[in-house]
ZAKE-203753 format. One record per residue (C-alpha): x, y, z; residue in three letters. Coordinates in nm, 3 decimals. Layout:
BEGIN
X, Y, Z, ala
...
# end
This chain:
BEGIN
-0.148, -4.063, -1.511, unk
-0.477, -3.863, -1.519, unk
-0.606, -3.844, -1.167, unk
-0.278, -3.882, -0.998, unk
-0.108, -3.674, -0.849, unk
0.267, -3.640, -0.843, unk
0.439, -3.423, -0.557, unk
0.669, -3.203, -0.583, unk
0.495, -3.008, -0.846, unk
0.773, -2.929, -1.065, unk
0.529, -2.566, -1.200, unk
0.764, -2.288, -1.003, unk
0.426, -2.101, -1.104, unk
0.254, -2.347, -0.859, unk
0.560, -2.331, -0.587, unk
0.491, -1.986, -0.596, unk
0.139, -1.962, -0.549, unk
0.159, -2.253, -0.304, unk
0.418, -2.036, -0.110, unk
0.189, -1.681, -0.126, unk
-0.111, -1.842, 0.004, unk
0.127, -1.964, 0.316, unk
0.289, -1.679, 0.345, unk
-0.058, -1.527, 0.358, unk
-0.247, -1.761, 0.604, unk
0.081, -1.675, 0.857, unk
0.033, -1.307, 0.792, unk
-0.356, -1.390, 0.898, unk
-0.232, -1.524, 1.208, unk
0.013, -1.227, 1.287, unk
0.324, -1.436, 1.232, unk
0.522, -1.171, 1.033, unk
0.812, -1.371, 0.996, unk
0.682, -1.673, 0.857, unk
0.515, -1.485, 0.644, unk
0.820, -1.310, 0.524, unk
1.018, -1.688, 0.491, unk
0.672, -1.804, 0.262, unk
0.664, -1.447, 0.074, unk
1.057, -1.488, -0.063, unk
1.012, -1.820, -0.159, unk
0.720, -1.703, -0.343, unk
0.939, -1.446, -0.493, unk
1.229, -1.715, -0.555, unk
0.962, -1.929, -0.776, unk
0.862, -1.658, -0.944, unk
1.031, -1.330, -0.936, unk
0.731, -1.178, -1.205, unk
0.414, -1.184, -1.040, unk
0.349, -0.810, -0.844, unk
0.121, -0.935, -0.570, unk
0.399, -1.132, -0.424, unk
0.637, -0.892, -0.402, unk
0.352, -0.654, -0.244, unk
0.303, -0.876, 0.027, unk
0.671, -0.923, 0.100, unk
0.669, -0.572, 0.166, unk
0.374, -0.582, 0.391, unk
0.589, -0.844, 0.588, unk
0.890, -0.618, 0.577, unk
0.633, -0.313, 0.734, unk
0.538, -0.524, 1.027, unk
0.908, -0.612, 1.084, unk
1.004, -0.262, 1.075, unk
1.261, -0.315, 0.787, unk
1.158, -0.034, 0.516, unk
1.428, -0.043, 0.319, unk
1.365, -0.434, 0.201, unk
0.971, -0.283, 0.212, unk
1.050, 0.012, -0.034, unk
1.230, -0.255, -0.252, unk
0.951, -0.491, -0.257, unk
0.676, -0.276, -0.330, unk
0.933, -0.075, -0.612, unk
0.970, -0.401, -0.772, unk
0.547, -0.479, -0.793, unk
0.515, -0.171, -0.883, unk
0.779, -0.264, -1.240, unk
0.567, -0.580, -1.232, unk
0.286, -0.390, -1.252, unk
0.251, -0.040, -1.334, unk
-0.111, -0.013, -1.329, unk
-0.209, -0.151, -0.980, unk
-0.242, 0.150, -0.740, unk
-0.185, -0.071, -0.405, unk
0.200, -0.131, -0.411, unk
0.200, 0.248, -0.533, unk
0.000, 0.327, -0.215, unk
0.197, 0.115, -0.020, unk
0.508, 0.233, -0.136, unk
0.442, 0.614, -0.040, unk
0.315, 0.509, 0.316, unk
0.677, 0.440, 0.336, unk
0.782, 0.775, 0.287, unk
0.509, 0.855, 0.500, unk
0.643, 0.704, 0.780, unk
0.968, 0.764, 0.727, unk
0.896, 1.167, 0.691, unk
1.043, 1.153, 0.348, unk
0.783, 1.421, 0.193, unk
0.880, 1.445, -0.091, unk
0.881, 1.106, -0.189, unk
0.548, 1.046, 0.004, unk
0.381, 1.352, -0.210, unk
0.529, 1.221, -0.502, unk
0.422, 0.834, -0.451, unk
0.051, 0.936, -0.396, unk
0.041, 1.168, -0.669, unk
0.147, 0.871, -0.899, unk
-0.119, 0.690, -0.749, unk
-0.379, 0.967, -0.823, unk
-0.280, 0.936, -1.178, unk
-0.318, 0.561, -1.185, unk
-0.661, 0.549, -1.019, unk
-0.795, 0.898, -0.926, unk
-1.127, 0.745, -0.731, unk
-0.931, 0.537, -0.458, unk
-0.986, 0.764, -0.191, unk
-0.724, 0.621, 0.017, unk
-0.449, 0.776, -0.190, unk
-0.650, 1.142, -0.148, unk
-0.670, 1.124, 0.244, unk
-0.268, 0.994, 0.272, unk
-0.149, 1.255, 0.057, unk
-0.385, 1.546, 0.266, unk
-0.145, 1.396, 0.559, unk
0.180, 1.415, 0.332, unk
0.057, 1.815, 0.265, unk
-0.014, 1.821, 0.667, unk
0.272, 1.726, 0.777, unk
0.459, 1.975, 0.567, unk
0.181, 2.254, 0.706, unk
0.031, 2.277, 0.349, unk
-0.290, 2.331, 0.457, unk
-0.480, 2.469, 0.199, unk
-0.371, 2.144, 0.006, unk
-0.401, 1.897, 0.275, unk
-0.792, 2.056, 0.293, unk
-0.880, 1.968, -0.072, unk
-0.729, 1.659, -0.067, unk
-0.896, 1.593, 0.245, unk
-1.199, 1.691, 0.073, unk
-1.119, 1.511, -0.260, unk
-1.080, 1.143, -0.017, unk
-1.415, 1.250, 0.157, unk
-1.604, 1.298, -0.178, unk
-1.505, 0.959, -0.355, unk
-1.537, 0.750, -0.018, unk
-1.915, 0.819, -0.088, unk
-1.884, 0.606, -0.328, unk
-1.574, 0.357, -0.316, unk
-1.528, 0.352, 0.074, unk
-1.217, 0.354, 0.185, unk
-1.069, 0.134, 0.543, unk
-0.842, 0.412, 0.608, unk
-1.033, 0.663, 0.753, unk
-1.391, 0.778, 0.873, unk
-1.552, 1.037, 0.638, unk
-1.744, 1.184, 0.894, unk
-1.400, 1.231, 1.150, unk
-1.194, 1.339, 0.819, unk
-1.465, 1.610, 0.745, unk
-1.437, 1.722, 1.135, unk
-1.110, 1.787, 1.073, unk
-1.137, 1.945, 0.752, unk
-1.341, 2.211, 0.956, unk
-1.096, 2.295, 1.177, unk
-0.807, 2.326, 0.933, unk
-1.009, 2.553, 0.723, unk
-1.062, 2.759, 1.102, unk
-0.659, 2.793, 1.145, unk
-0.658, 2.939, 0.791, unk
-0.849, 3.255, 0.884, unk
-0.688, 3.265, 1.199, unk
-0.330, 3.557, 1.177, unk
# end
């Protein structure tokens, strides 16, 4: 037996992985339903492992079906309560969906599990924003700008971000 190999492997640890990295690879190639087909299979193999479920709802996001997103990244998050992504990803949710509160809420939890991922900062200056909380959306602006020096961040452009710091702190002193 040791060499061979025997097929199915009958690990739902190794179906499961075996299905992520599909699911992945189709995400890759901007097939966002095979992707999702891969990522529940993943899921079905093994419902306890948080990065699956936070890819299944990435695939959910591209299909435009939040509610099954929300879920997903709810149920890494249980998984695992430490990892700020699904967290992240769970709030830009809310963020799209104009659920504030929520939004505000989800990246504050984030802050509080990893307060130097910038990324959280900057999307919870737009939560503050939108809700024409300036004053907060500035030092949370700021707060994103001042950690991306040192833990980048794909989300956004220091240099734009601090551009439009400027001109929110202009519309405060303007009556």
């Amino acid at each position: 037996m040791i060499g061979q190999q025997i097929w199915p492997p009958s690990d739902n640890k190794i179906l499961s992985r075996r299905d992520y990295v599909q699911g992945m690879a189709a995400s890759f190639k901007g097939d966002p339903s095979a992707a999702l087909q891969f990522l529940q299979d993943s899921v079905r193999y093994d419902g306890t492992w948080a990065p699956a479920y936070n890819e299944l709802g990435k695939a959910y996001v591209r299909l435009k079906d939040h509610d099954h997103a929300a879920d997903s990244y709810r149920k890494a998050i249980d998984l695992d309560p430490k990892w700020v992504f699904p967290q992240v990803n769970l709030a830009g949710v809310y963020l799209h969906d104009k659920q504030w509160d929520l939004a505000e809420q989800g990246y504050l939890k984030a802050i509080q599990t990893d307060g130097t991922y910038a990324t959280a900062w900057y999307f919870l200056a737009q939560t503050y924003e939108a809700q024409k909380r300036r004053a907060d959306a500035i030092a949370a602006y700021e707060k994103a700008v001042q950690l991306a020096a040192t833990r980048p961040s794909s989300a956004f452009k220091p240099d734009i971000v601090q551009r439009h710091v400027e001109k929110l702190k202009s519309k405060l002193l303007t009556p």
